[in-house]
N, C-alpha and C positions, 0 to 999 in steps of 0.2 A: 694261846697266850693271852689273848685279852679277857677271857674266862678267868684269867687265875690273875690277872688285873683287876677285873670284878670283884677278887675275892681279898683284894688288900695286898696282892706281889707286887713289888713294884718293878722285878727285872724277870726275865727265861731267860735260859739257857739253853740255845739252838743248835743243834749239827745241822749241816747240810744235807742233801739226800747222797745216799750212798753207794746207789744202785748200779745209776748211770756216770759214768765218768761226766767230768765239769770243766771245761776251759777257765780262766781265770775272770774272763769277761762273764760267763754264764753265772761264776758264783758270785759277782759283783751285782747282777741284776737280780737273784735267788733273794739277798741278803738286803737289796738296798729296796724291791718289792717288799719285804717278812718288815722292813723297819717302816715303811710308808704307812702300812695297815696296824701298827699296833697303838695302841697308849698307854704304855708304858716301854721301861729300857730294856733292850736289846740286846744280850749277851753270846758270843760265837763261841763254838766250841768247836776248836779247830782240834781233830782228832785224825792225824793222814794214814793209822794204822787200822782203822776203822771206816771211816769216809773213802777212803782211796784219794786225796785230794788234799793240798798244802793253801792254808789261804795262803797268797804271799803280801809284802809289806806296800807295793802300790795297792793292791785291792784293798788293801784294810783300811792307807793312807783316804784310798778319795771314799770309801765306805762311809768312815767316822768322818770326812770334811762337808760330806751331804747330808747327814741324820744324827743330828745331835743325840738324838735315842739310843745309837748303841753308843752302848758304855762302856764296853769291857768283854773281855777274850779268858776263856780257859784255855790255854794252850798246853796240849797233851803231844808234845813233839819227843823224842828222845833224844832229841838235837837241842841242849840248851841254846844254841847257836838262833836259831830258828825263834826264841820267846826273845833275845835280846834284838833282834829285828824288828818282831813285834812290839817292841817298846820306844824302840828309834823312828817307828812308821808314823808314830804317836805323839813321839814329844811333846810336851805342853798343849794338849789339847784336854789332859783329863782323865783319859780314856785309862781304864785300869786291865792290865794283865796279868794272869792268876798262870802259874806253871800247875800242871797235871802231874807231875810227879811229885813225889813229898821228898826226894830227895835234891830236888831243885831248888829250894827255899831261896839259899843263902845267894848261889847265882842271879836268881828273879830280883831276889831285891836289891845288887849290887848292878843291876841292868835297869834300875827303874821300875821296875814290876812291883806289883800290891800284895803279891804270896802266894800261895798255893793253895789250889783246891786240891783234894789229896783225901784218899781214905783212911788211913792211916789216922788221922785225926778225928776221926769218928770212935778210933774204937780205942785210942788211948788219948783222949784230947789235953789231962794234965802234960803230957811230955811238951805238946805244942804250946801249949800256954805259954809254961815256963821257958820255953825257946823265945817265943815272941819276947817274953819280959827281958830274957837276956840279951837280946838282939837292941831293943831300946837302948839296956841302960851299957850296954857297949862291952859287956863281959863277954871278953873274948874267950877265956879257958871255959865257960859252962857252954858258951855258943858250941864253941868245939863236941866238947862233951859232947852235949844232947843229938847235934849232928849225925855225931860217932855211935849214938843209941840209934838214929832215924836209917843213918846207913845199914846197918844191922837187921833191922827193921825189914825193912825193905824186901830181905830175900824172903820173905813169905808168901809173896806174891807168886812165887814160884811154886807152890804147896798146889795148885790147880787154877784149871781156867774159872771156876764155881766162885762169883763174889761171896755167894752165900757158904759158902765151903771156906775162906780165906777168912770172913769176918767170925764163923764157929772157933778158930784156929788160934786169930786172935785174940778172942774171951777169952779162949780156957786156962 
């Protein structure tokens, strides 16, 4: 992380380790050591479908109230329940929370969250654009719309576990 601080990042994006199971105390010390050592912001990537492991919202709460550095959580929960937590852990500190799924947008941001990091937006990023523009200017029926394109969307993910197979899928 501080290498690609070297190189002008200003944030990573960190999983935990995945290997070994983590108590909540252990990914507290994991995370609040990874922020001690960096210079630069600190980004978690709480992914429990991958890691085997849920941050939850006291660890995050005293995580961000010790290290101004982290900034901010991709949260990849299926549980929008789970990023609206991590938004309540947070309140008024700053601290930005990104949903993992591209179907979570509208949730994220009605919870306080900053939006989605999401693949889907890489490979059609005018749909996003114009979602974000509609979401500003409070157009409900295209908000809808585009949604109802992102919902749609979405089951391609089902096409295989191969990012690189899903994102061929998408182009063509």
């Amino acid at each position: 992380s501080n290498a690609a601080f070297s190189m002008g990042y200003r944030g990573t994006l960190v999983i935990p380790p995945y290997y070994y199971g983590m108590r909540q105390d252990q990914l507290l010390a994991y995370y609040d050591a990874l922020a001690k050592q960096l210079r630069g912001n600190l980004y978690l990537y709480n992914y429990p479908e991958r890691s085997g492991l849920n941050v939850s919202g006291d660890t995050l709460r005293r995580l961000v109230r010790e290290n101004p550095n982290v900034a901010g959580m991709k949260d990849t929960s299926v549980d929008p329940a789970h990023t609206n937590q991590m938004c309540r852990s947070t309140e008024g500190t700053g601290f930005q929370v990104f949903s993992g799924y591209d179907d979570q947008l509208l949730y994220n941001l009605a919870a306080g969250g900053a939006g989605v990091i999401g693949a889907l937006s890489n490979v059609v990023p005018d749909i996003w654009s114009d979602l974000i523009r509609a979401v500003r200017a409070e157009d409900f029926s295209r908000t809808m719309a585009l949604m109802g394109l992102i919902d749609k969307l979405v089951q391609i993910y089902g096409l295989g576990a191969s990012t690189a197979y899903l994102v061929k899928k998408l182009l063509v």
